[in-house]
C-alpha positions as CSV (number, residue, x, y, z in Angstrom):
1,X,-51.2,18.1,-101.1
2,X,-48.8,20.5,-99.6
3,X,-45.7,20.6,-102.0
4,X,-42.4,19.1,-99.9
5,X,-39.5,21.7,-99.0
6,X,-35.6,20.8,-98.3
7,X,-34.1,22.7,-95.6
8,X,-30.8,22.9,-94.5
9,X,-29.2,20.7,-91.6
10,X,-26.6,22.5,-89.3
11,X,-24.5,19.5,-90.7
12,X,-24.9,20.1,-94.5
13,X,-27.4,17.6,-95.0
14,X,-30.6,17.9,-97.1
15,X,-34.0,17.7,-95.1
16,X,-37.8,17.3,-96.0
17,X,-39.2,20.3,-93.5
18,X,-41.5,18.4,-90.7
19,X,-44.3,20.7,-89.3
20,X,-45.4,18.0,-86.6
21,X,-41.3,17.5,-85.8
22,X,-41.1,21.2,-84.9
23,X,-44.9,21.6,-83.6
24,X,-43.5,18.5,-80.9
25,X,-40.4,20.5,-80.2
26,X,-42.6,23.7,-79.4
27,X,-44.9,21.4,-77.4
28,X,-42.7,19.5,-75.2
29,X,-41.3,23.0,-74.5
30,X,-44.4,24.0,-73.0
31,X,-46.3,25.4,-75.6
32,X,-49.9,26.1,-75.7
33,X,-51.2,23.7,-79.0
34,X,-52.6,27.1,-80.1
35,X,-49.3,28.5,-79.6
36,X,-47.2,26.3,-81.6
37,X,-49.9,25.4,-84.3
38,X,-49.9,29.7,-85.5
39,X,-46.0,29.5,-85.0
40,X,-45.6,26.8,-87.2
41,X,-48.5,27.9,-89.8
42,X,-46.3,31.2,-89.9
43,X,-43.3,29.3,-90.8
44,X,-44.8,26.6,-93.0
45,X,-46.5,29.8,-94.8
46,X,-42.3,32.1,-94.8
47,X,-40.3,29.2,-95.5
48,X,-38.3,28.6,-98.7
49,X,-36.0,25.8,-100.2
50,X,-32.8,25.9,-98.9
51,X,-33.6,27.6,-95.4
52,X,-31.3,26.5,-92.8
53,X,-32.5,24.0,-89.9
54,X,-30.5,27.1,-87.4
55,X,-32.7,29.8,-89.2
56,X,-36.3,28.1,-88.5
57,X,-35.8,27.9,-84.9
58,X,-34.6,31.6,-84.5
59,X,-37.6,32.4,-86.1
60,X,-40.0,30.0,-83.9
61,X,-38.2,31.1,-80.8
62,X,-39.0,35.2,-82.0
63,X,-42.7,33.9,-82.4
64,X,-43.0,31.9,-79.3
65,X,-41.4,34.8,-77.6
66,X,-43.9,37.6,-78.3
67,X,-46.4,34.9,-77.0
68,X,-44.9,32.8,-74.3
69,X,-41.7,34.0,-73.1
70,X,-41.0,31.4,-70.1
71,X,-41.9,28.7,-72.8
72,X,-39.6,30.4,-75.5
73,X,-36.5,30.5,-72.4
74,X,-37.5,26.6,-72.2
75,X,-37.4,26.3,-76.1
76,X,-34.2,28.0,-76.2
77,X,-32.7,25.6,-73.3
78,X,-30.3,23.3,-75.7
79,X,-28.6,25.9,-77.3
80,X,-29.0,27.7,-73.9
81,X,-26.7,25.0,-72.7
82,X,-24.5,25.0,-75.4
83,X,-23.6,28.8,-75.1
84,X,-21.9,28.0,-71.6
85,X,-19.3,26.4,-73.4
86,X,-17.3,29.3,-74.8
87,X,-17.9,30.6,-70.8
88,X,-15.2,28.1,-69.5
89,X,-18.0,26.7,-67.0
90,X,-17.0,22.3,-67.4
91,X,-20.3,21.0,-68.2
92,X,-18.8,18.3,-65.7
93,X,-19.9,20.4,-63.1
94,X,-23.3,20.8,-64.6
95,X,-24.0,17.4,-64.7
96,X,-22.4,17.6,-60.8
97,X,-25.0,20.0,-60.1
98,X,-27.7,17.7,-61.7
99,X,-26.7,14.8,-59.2
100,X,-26.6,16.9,-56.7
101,X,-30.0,18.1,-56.8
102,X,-31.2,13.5,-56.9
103,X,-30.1,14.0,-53.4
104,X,-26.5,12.4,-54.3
105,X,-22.9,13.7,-52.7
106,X,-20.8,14.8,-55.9
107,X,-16.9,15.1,-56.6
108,X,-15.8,16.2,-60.0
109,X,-12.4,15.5,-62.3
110,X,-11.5,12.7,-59.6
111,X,-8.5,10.1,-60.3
112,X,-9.0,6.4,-59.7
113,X,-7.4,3.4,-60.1
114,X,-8.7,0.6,-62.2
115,X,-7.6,-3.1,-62.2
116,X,-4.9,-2.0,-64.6
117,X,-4.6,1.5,-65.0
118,X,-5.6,5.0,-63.6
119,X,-9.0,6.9,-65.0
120,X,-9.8,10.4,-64.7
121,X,-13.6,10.2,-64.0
122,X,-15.5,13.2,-64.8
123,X,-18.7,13.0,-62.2
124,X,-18.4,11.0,-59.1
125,X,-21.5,11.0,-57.4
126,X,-22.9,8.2,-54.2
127,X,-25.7,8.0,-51.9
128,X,-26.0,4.9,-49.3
129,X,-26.9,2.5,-51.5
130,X,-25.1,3.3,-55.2
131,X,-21.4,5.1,-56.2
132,X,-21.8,6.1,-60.0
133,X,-19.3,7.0,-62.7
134,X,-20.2,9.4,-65.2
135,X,-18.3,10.2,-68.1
136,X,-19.7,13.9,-69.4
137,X,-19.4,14.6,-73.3
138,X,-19.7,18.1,-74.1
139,X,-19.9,19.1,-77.5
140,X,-20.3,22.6,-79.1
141,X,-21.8,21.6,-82.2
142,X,-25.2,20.5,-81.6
143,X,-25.5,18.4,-85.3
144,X,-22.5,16.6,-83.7
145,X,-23.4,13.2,-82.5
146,X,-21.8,10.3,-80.2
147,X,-20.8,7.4,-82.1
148,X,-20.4,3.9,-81.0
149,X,-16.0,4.4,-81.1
150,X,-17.1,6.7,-78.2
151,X,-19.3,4.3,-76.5
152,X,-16.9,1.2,-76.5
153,X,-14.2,3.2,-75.3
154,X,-16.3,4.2,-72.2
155,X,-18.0,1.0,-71.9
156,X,-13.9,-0.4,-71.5
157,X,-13.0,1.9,-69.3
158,X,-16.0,1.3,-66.7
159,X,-15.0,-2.5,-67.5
160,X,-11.6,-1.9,-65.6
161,X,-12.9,-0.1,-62.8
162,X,-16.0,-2.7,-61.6
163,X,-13.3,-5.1,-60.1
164,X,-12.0,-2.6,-57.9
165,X,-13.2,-0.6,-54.7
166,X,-12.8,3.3,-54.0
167,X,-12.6,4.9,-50.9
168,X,-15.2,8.0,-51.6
169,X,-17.4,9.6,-48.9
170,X,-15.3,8.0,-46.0
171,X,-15.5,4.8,-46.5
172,X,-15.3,1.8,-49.3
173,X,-17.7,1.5,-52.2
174,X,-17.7,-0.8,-55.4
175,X,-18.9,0.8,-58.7
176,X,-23.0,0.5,-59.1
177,X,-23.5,2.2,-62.4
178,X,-21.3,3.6,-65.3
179,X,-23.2,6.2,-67.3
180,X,-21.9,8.6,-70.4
181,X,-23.8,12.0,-70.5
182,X,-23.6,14.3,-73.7
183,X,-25.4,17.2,-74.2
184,X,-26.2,16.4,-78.0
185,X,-27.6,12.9,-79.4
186,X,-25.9,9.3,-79.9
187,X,-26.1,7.6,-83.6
188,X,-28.1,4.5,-83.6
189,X,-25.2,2.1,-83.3
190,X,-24.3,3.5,-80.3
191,X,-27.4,3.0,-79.1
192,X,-27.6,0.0,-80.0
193,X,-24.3,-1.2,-78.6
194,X,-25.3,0.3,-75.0
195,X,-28.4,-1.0,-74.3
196,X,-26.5,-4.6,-75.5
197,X,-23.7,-4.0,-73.2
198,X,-26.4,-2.6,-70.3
199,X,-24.7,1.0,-70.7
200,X,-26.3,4.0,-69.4
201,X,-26.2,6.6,-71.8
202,X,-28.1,9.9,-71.7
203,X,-28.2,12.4,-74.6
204,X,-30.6,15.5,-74.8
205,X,-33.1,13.6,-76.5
206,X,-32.4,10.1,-75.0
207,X,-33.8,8.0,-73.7
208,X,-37.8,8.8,-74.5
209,X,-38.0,9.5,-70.7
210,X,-34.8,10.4,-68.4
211,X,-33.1,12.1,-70.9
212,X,-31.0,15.5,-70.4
213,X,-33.3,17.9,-71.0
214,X,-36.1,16.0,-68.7
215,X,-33.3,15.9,-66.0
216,X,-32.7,19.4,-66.3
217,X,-36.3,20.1,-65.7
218,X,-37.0,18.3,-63.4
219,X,-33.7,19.7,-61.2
220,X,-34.7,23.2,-61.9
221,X,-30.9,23.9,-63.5
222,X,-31.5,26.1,-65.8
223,X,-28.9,28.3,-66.9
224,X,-29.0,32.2,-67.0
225,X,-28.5,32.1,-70.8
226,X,-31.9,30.7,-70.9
227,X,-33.6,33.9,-69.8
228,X,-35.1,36.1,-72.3
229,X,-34.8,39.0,-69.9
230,X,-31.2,39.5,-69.9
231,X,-29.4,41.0,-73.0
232,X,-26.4,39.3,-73.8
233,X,-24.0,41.7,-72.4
234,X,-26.0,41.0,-69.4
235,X,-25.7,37.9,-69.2
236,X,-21.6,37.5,-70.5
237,X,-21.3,40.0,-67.0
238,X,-23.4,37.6,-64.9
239,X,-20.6,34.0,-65.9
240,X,-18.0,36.4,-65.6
241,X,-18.9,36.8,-61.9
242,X,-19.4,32.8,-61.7
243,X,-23.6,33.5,-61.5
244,X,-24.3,30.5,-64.1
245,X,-27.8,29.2,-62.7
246,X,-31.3,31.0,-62.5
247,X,-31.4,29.0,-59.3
248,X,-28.6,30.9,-57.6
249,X,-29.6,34.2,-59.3
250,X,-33.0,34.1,-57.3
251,X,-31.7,33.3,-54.1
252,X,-28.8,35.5,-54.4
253,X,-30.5,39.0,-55.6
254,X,-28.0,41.4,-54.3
255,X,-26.3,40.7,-57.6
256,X,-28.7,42.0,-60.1
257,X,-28.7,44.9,-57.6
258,X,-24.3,45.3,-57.7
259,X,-25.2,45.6,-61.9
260,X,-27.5,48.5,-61.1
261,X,-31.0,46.8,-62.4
262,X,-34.0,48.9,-61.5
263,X,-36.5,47.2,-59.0
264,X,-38.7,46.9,-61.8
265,X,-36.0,45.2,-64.1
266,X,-35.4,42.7,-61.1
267,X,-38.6,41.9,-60.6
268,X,-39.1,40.8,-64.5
269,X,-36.0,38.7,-64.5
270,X,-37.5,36.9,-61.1
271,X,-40.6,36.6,-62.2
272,X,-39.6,34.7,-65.6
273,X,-37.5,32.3,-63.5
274,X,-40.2,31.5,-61.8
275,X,-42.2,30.7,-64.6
276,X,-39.4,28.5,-65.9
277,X,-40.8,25.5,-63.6
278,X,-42.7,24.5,-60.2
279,X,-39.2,23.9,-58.7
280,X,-38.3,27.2,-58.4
């Protein structure tokens, strides 16, 4: 029997390591079951008590990465996400962009009024047959978690603004849907109180199917910061310029051109975006 080892949560907390919770992680990512079986025999075989959570998946993504690098980009997509904050680019807008590409018409940081008061509504997005609010919870610690205080509050607000109409896209439209978006994970009460109240809520892990990441994917939005071949530098230069999606990078190649990338170096950078998913 393998002897149990506590690692380190990004919160403080003492863990049992799971293989099978990081093996899934790798998986889900992409990875070949050869793949993330040898990376996580190598890290089962390196780790000590007291390693941190944060130190175990820099390690698996520097394995994956010698083996996979489109799936180690994938891996690397949370916290790929979570290094736009300190960028200034509203994650708002990233959620926009996520509507946008379900076919929806989007306006961000929009003010409307309520049966009793005004709301600032983060994501505004309506087809022909639905107008949803979306409330978008960014949070640049990713142990950090959405309570239930957050929930209720939410869940009030969307409670003023059903009895009213809006005039969006031209004409009149009631309120279909409220949903609250974070890029980290709910607590259990939350959970619990939104699926009582018929809440959406959508968390990077949640729901089983739907959730953020799965949205993400299946958009094709990922962010530069998830490629593996741009340094850093590279890629502070590219959100300086406004160039936050591999998306717009492809279709707009002049720009690794204007930073004075070889054809070669190009070509590598297109060629992992493409790997990154069948949409692109």
């Amino acid at each position: 029997m393998e002897q149990e080892v506590y690692v380190i949560k990004g919160t403080g907390e003492k863990e049992i390591f799971n293989p099978e919770k990081l093996r899934g992680s790798l998986v889900r990512s992409g990875a070949k079951p050869s793949s993330a079986d040898s990376v996580v025999t190598h890290i089962k075989g390196e780790i000590q008590e007291g390693t941190t959570t944060k130190e175990i998946y820099k390690h698996a993504f520097y394995l994956l990465h010698k083996m996979e690098k489109p799936v180690a980009a994938r891996y690397s997509l949370r916290r790929a996400l979570m290094d736009l904050g300190p960028t200034g680019f509203p994650f708002e807008d990233f959620v926009g962009e996520i509507f946008r590409a379900r076919g929806f018409e989007v306006e961000t940081d929009k003010t409307v009024k309520g049966k009793c008061i005004e709301h600032e509504i983060d994501v505004v997005a309506w087809n022909e047959s639905q107008m949803i609010f979306v409330e978008a919870k960014f949070h640049n610690d990713l142990n950090m978690k959405t309570d239930v205080k957050t929930v209720l509050y939410i869940k009030s607000r969307f409670d003023d603004l059903m009895a009213s109409s809006f005039s969006i896209g031209g004409r009149e439209r009631k309120l279909s849907e409220g949903w609250l978006i974070t890029n980290t994970k709910f607590t259990d009460t939350a959970i619990q109180y939104a699926k009582c109240e018929n809440l959406k809520v959508v968390g990077w892990n949640y729901p089983q199917k739907g959730n953020l990441h799965d949205m993400i994917e299946e958009a094709g939005l990922h962010p530069i910061t998830s490629l593996t071949t741009l340094t850093k530098s590279e890629k502070s230069e590219l959100l300086n310029r406004g160039v936050v999606l591999c998306k717009y990078l492809k279709e707009n190649k002049d720009i690794l051109k204007s930073l004075n990338f070889d054809d070669q170096k190009i070509a590598k950078i297109i060629s992992e975006i493409n790997l990154l998913g069948p949409q692109y």
